[in-house]
Structures are given as C-alpha cells and as structure tokens.
PyMOL Python script that loads the backbone (N, CA, C, O; Angstrom):
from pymol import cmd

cmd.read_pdbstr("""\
ATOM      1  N   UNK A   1       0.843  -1.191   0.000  1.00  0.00           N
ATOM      2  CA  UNK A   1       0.000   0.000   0.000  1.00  0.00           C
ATOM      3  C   UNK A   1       0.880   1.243   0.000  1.00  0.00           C
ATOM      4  O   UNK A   1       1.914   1.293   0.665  1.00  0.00           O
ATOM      5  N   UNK A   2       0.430   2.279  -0.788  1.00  0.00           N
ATOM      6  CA  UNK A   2       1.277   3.263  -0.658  1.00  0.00           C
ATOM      7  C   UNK A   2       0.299   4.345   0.175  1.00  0.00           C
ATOM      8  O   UNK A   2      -0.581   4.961  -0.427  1.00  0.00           O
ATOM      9  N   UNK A   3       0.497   4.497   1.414  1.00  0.00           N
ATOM     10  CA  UNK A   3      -0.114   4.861   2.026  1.00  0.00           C
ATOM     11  C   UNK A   3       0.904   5.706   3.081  1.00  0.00           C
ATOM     12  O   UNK A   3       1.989   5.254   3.449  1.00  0.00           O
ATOM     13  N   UNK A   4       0.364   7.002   3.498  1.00  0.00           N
ATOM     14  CA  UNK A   4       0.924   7.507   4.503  1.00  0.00           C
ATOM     15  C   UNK A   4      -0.272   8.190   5.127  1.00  0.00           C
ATOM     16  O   UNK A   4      -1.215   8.659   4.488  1.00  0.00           O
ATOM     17  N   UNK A   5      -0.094   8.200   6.843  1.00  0.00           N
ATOM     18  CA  UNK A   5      -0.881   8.835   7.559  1.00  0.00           C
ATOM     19  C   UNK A   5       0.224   9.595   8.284  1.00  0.00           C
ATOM     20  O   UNK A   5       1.353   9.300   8.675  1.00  0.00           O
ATOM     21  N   UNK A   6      -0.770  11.023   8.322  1.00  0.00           N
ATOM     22  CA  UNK A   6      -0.332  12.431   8.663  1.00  0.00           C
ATOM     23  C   UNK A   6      -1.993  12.823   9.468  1.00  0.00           C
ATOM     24  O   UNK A   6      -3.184  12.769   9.163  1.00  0.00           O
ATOM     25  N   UNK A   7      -1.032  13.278  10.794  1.00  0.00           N
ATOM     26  CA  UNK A   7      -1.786  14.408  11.701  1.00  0.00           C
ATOM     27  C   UNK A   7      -1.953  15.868  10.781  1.00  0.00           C
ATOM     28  O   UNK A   7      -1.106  16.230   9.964  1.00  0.00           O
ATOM     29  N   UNK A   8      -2.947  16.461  11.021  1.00  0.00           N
ATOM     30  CA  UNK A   8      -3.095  17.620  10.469  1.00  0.00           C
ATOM     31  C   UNK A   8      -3.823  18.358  12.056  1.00  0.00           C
ATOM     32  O   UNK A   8      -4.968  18.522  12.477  1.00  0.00           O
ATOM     33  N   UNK A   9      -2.667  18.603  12.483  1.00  0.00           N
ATOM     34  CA  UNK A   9      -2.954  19.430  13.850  1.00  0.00           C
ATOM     35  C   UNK A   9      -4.008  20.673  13.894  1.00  0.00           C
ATOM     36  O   UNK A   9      -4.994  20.546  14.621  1.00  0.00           O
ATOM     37  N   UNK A  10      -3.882  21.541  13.349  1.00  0.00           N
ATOM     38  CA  UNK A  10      -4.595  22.905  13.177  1.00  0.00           C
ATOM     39  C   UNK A  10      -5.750  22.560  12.413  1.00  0.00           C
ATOM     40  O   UNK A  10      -6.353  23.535  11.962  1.00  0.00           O
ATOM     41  N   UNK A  11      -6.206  21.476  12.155  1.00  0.00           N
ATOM     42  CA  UNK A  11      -7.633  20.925  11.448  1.00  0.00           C
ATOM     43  C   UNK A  11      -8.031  19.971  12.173  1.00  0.00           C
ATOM     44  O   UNK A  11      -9.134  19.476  11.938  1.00  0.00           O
ATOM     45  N   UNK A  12      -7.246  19.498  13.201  1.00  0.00           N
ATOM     46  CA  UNK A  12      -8.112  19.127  14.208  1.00  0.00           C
ATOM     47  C   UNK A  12      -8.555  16.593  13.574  1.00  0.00           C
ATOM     48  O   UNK A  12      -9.337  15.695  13.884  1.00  0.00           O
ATOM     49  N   UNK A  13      -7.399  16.816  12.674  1.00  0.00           N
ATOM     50  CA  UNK A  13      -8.006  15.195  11.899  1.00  0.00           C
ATOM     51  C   UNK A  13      -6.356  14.792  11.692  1.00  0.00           C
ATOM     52  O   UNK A  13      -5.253  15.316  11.847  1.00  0.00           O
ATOM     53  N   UNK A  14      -7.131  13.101  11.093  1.00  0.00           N
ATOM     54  CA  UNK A  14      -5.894  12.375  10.752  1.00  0.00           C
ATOM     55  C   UNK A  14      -6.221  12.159   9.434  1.00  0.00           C
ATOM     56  O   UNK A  14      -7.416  12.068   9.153  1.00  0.00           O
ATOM     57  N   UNK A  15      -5.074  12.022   8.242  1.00  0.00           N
ATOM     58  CA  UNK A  15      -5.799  11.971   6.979  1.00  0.00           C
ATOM     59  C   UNK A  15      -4.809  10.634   6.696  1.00  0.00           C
ATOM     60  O   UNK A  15      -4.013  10.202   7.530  1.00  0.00           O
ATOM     61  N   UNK A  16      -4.976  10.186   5.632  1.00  0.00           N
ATOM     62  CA  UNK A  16      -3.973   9.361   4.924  1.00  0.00           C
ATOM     63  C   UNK A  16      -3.658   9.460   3.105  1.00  0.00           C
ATOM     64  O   UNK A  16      -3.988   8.939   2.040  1.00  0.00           O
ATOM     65  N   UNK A  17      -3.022  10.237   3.528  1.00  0.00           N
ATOM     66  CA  UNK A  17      -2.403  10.285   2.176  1.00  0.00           C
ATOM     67  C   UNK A  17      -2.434   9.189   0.517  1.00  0.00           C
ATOM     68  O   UNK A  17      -1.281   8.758   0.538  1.00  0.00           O
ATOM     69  N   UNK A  18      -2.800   8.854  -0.196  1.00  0.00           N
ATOM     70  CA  UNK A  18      -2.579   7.840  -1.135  1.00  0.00           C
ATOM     71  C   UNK A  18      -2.339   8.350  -2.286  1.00  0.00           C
ATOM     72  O   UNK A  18      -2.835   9.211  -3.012  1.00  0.00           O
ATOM     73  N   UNK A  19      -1.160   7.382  -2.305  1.00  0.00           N
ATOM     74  CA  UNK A  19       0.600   8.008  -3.697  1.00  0.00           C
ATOM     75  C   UNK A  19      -0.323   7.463  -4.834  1.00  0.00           C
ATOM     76  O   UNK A  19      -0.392   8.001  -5.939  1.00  0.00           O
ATOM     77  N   UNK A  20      -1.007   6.379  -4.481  1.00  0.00           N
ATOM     78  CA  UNK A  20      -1.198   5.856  -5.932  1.00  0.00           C
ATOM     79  C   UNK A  20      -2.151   6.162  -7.079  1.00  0.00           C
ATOM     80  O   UNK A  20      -2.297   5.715  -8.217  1.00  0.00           O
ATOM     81  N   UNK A  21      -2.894   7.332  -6.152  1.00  0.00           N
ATOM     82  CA  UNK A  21      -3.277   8.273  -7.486  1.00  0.00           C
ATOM     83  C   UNK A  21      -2.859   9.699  -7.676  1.00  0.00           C
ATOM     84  O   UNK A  21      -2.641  10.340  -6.648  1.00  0.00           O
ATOM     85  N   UNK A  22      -2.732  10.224  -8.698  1.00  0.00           N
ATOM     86  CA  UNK A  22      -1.667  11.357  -9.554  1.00  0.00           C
ATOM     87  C   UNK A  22      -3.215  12.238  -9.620  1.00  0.00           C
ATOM     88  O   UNK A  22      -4.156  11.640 -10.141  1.00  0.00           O
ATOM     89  N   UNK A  23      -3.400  13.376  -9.190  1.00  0.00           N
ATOM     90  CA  UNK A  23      -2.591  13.949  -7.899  1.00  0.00           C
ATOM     91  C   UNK A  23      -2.662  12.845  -6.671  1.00  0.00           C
ATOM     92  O   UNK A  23      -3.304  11.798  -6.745  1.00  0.00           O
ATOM     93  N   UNK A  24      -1.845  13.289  -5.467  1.00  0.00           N
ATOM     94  CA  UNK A  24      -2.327  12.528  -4.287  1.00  0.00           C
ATOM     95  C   UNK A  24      -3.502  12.969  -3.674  1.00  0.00           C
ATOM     96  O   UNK A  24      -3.898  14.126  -3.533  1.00  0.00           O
ATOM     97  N   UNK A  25      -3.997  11.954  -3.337  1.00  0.00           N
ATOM     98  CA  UNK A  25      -5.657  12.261  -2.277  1.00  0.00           C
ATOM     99  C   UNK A  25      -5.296  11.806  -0.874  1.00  0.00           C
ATOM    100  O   UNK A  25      -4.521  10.935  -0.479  1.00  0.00           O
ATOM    101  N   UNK A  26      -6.395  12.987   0.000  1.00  0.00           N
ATOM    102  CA  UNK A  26      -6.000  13.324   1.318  1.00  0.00           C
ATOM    103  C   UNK A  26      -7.349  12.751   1.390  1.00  0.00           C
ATOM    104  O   UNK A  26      -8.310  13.209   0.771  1.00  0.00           O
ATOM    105  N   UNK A  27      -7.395  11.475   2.362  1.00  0.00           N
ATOM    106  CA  UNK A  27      -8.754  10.892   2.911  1.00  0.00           C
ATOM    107  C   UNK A  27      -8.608  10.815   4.483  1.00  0.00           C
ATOM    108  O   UNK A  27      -7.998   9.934   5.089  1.00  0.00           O
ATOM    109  N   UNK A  28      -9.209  11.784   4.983  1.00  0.00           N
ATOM    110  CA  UNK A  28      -9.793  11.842   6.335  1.00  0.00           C
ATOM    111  C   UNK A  28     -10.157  10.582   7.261  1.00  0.00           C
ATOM    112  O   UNK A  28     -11.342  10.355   7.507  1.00  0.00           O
ATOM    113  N   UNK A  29      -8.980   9.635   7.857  1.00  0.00           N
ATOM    114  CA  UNK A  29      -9.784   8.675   8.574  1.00  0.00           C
ATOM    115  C   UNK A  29     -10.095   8.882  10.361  1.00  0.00           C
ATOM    116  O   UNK A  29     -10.478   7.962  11.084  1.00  0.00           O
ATOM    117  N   UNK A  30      -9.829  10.290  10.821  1.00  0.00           N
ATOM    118  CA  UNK A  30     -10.003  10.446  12.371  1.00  0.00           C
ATOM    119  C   UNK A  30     -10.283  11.976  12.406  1.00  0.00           C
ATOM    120  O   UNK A  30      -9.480  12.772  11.919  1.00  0.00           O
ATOM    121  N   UNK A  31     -11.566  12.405  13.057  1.00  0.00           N
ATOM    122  CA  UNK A  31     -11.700  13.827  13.274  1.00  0.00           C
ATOM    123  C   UNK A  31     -12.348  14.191  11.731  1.00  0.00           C
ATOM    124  O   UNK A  31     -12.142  15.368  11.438  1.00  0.00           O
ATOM    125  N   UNK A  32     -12.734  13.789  11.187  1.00  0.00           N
ATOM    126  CA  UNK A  32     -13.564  13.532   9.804  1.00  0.00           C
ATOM    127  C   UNK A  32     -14.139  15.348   9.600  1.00  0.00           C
ATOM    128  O   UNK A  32     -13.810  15.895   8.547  1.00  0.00           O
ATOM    129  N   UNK A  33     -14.858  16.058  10.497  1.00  0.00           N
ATOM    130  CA  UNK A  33     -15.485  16.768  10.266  1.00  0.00           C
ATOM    131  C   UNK A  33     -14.133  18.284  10.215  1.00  0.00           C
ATOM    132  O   UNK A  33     -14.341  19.382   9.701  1.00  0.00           O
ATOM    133  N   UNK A  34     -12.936  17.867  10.860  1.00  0.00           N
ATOM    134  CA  UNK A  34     -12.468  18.492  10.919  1.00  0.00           C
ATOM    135  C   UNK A  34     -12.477  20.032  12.474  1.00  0.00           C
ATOM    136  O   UNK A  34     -11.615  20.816  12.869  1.00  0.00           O
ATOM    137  N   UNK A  35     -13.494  19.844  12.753  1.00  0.00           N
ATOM    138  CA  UNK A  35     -13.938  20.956  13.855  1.00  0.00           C
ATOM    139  C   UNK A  35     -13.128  20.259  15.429  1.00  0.00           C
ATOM    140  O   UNK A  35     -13.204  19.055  15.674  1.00  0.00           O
ATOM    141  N   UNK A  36     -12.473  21.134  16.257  1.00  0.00           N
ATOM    142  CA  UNK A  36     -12.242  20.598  17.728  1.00  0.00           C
ATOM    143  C   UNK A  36     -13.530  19.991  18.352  1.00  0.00           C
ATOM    144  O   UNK A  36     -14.689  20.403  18.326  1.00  0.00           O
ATOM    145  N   UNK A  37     -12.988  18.909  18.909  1.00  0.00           N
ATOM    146  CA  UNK A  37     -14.042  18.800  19.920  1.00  0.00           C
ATOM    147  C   UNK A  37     -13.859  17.375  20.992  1.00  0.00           C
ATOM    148  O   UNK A  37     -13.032  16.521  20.672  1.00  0.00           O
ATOM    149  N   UNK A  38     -14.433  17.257  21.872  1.00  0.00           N
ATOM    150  CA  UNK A  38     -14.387  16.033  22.635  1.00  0.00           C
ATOM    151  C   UNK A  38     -15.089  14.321  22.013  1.00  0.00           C
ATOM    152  O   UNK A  38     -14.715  13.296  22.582  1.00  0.00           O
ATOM    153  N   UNK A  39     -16.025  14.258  20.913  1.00  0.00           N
ATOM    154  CA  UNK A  39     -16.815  13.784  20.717  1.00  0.00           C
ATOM    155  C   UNK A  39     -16.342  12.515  20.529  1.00  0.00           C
ATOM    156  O   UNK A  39     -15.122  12.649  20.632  1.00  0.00           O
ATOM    157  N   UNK A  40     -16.624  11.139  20.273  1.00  0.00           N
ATOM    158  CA  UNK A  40     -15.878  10.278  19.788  1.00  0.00           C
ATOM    159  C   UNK A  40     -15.322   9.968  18.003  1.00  0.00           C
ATOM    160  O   UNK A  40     -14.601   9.240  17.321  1.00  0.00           O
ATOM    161  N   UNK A  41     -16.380  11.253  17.927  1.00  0.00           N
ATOM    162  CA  UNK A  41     -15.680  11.169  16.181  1.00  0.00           C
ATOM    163  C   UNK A  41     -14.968  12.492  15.936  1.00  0.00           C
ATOM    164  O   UNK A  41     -15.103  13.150  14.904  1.00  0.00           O
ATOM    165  N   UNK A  42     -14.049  12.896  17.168  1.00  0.00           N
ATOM    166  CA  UNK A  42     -14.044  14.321  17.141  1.00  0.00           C
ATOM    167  C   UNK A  42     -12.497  14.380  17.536  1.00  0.00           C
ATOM    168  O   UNK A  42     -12.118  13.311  18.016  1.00  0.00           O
ATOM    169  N   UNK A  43     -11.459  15.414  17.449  1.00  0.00           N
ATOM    170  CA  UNK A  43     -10.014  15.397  18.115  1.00  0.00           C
ATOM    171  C   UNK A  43      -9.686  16.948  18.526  1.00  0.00           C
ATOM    172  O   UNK A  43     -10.604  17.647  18.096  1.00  0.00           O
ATOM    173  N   UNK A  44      -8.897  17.578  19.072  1.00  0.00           N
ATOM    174  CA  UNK A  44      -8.580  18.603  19.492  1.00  0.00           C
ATOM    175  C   UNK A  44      -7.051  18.689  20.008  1.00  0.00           C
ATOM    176  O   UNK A  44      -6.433  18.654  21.073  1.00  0.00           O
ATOM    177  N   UNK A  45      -6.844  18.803  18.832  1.00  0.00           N
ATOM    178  CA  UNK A  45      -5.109  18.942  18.333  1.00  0.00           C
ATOM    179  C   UNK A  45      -4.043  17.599  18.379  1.00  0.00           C
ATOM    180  O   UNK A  45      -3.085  17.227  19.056  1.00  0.00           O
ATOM    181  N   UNK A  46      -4.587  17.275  17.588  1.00  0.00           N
ATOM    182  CA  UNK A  46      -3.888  15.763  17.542  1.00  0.00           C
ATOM    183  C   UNK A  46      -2.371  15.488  17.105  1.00  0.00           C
ATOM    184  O   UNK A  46      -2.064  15.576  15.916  1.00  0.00           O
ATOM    185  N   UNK A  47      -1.318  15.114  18.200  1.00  0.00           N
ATOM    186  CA  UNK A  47      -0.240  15.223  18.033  1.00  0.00           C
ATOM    187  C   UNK A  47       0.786  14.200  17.436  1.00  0.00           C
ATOM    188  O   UNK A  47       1.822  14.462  16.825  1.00  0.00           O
ATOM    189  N   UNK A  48       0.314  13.097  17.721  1.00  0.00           N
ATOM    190  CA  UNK A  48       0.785  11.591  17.197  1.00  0.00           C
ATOM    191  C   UNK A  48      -0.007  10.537  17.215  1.00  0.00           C
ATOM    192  O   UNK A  48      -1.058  10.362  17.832  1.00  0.00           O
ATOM    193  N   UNK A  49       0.989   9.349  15.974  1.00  0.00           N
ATOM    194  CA  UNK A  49      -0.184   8.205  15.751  1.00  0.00           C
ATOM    195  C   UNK A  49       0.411   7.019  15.823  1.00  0.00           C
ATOM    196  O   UNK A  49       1.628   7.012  16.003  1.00  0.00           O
ATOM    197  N   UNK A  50      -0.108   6.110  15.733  1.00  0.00           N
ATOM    198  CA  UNK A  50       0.745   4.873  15.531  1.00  0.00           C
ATOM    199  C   UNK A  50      -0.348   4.371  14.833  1.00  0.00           C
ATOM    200  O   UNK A  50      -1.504   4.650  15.149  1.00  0.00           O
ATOM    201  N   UNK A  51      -0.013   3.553  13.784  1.00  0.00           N
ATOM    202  CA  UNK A  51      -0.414   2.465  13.158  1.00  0.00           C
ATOM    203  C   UNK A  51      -0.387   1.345  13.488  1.00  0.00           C
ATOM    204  O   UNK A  51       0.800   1.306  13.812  1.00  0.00           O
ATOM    205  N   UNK A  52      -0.870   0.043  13.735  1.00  0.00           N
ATOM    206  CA  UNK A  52      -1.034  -1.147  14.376  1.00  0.00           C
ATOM    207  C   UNK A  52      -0.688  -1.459  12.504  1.00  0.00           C
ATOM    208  O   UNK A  52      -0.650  -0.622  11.603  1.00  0.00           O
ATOM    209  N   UNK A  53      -0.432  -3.316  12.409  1.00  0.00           N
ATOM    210  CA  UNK A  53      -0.110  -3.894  11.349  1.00  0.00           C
ATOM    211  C   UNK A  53      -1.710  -4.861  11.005  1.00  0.00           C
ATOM    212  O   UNK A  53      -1.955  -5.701  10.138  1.00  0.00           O
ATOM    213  N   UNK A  54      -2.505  -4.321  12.035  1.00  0.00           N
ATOM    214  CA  UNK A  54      -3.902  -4.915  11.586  1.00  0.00           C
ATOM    215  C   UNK A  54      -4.512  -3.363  11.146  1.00  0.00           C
ATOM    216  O   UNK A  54      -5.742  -3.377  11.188  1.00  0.00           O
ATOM    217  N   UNK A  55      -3.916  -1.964  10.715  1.00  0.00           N
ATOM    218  CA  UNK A  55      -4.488  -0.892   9.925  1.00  0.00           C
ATOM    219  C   UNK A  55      -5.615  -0.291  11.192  1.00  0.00           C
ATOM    220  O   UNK A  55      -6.629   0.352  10.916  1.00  0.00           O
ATOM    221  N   UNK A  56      -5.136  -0.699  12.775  1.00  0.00           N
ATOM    222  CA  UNK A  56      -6.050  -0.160  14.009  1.00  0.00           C
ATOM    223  C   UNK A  56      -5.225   1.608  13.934  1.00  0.00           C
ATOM    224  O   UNK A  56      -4.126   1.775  13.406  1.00  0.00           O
ATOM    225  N   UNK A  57      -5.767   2.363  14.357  1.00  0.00           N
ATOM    226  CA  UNK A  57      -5.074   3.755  14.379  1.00  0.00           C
ATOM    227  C   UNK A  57      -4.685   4.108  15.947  1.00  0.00           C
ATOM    228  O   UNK A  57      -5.157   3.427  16.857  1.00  0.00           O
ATOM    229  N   UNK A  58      -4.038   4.912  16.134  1.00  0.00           N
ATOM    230  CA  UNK A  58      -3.912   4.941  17.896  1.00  0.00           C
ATOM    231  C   UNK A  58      -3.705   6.383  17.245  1.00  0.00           C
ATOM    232  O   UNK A  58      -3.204   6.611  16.145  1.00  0.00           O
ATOM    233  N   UNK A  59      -4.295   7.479  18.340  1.00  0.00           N
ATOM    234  CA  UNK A  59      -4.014   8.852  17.982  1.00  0.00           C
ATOM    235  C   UNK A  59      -3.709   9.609  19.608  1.00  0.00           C
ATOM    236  O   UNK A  59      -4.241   9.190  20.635  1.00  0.00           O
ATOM    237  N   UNK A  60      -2.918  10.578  19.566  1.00  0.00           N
ATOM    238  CA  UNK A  60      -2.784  11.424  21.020  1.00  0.00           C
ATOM    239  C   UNK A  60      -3.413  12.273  20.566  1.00  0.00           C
ATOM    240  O   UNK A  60      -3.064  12.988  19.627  1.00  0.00           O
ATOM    241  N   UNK A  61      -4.271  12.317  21.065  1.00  0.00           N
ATOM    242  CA  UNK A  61      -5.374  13.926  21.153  1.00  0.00           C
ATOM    243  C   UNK A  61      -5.075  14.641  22.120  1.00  0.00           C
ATOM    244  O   UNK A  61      -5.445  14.330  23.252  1.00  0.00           O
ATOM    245  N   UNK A  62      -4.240  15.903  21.844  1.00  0.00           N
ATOM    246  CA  UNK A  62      -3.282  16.282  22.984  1.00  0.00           C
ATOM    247  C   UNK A  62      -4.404  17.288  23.714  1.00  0.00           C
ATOM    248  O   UNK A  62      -4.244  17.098  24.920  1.00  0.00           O
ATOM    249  N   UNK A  63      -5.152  17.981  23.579  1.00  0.00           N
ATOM    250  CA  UNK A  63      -6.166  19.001  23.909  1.00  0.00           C
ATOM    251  C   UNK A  63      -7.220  18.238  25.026  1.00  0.00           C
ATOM    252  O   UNK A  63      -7.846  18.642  26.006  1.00  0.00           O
ATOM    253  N   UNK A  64      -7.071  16.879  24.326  1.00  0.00           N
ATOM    254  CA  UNK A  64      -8.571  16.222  25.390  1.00  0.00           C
ATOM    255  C   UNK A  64      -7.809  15.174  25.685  1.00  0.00           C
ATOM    256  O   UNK A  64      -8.274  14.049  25.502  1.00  0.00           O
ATOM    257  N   UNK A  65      -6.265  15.371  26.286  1.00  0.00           N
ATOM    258  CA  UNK A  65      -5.781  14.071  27.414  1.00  0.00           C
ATOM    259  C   UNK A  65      -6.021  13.022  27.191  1.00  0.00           C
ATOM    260  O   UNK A  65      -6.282  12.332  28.177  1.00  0.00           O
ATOM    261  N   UNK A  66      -6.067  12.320  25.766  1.00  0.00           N
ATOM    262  CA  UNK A  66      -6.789  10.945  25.421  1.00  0.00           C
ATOM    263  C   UNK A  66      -5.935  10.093  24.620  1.00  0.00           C
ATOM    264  O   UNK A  66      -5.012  10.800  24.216  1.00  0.00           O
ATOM    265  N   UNK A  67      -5.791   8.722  24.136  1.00  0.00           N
ATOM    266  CA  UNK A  67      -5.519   8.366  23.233  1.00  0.00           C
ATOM    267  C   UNK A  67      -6.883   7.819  22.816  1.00  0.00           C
ATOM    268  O   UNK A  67      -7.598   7.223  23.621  1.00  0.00           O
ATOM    269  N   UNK A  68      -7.285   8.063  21.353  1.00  0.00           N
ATOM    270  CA  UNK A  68      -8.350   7.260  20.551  1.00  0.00           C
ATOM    271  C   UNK A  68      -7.471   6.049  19.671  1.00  0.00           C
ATOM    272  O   UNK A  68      -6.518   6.070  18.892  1.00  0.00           O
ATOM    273  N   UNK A  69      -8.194   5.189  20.151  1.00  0.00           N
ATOM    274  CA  UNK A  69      -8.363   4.024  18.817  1.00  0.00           C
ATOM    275  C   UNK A  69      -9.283   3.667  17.620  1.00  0.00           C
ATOM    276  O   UNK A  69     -10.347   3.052  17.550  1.00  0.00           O
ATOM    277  N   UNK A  70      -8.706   4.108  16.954  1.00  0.00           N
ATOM    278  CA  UNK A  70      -9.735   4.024  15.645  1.00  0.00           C
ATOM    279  C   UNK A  70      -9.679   2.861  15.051  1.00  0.00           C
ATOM    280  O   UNK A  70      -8.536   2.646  14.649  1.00  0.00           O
ATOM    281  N   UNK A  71     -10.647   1.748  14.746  1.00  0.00           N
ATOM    282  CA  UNK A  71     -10.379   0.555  14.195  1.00  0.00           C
ATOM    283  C   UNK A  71     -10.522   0.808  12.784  1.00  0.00           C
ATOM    284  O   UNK A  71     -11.028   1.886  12.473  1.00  0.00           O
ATOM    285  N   UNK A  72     -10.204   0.085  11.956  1.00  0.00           N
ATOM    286  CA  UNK A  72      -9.956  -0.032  10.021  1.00  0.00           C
ATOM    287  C   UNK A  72     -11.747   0.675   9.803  1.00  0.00           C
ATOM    288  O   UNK A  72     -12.596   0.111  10.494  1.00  0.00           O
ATOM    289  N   UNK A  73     -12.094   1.501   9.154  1.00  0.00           N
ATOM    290  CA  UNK A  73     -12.984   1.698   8.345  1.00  0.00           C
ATOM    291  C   UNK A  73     -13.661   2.530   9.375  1.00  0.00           C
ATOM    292  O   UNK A  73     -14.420   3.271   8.750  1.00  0.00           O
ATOM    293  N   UNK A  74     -13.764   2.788  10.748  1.00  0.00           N
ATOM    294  CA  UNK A  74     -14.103   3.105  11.630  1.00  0.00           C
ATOM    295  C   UNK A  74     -14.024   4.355  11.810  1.00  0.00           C
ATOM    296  O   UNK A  74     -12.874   4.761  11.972  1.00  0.00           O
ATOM    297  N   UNK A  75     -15.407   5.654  11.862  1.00  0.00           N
ATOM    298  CA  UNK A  75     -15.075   6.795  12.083  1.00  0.00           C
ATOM    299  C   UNK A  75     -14.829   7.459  13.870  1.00  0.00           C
ATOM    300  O   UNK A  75     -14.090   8.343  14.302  1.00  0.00           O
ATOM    301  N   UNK A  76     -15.635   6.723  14.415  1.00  0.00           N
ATOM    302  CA  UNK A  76     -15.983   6.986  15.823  1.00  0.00           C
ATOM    303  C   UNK A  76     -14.413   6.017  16.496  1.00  0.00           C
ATOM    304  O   UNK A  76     -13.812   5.018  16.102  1.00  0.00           O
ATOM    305  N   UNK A  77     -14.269   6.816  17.480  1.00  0.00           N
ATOM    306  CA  UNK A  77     -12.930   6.145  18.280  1.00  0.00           C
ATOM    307  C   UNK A  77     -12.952   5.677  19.623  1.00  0.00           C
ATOM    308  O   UNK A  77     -13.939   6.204  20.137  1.00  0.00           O
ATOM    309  N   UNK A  78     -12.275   4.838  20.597  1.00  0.00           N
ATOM    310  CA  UNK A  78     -11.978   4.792  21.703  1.00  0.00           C
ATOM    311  C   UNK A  78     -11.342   4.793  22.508  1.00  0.00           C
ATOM    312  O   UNK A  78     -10.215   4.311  22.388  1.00  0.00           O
ATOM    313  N   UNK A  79     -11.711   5.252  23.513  1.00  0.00           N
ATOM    314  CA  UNK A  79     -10.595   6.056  24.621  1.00  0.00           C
ATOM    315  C   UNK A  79      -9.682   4.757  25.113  1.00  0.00           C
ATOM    316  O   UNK A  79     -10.307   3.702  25.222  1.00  0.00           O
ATOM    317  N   UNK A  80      -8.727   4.740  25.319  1.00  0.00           N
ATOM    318  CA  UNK A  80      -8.026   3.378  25.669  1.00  0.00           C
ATOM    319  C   UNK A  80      -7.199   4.087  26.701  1.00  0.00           C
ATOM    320  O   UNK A  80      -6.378   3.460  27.371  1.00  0.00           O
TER     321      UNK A  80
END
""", "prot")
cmd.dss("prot")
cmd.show_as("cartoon", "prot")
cmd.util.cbc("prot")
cmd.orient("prot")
C-alpha cells in the first residue's frame, strides 16, 4: 500500500495520504469533520499516531488528554 498517515494538527483530523493516485488524495480517517471537539468522532489537536499492522489507528489527542483508537474503516474512536 502506498499509504501515509499524517496528523493535520490545526484541522483538528488524521488523513492518509494515497501516492497511488496522480494527484495525491487526502482521505480523512479520524476527526472527519475536521472541527475541535471532545466527541468520539471528534479530536482537538492531535499530536501523534501509531499504526497497528492490523491498519487499528492509535491517535494522542493532545487538547482532550486521550488516546483514541480508531479501528480499520471506523469513524468513531476509543478512549483506551
């Protein structure tokens, strides 16, 4: 997969990048709406991620003291 995921801090989401179409497309998989907030489909300044090798997301939502887990296809997250 040519895939990269990038925090987009000041928008408040996680996107993932994909090389393999010309231009590249930015697809939103955490914080979707883009707006701060506490919600479970929501982030407020999201600082780092990890990727799991089953495509699970782990995000630091540095604003709301949390890590979310986002599972594959999954917009809504959980607090772990």
């Amino acid at each position: 997969l040519n895939r990269i995921y990038c925090t987009v801090t000041n928008k408040h989401k996680v996107v993932i990048v994909n090389q393999s179409t010309v231009p590249a497309t930015f697809v939103p998989v955490a914080g979707v709406d883009g707006k701060p907030g506490s919600a479970a489909n929501q982030l407020n300044n999201p600082r780092g991620i990890f990727v799991h090798t089953n495509l699970t997301l782990y995000v630091a939502d540095s604003e709301n003291h949390r890590i979310q887990r986002f599972l594959p296809n999954e917009s809504n997250g959980t607090t772990v």
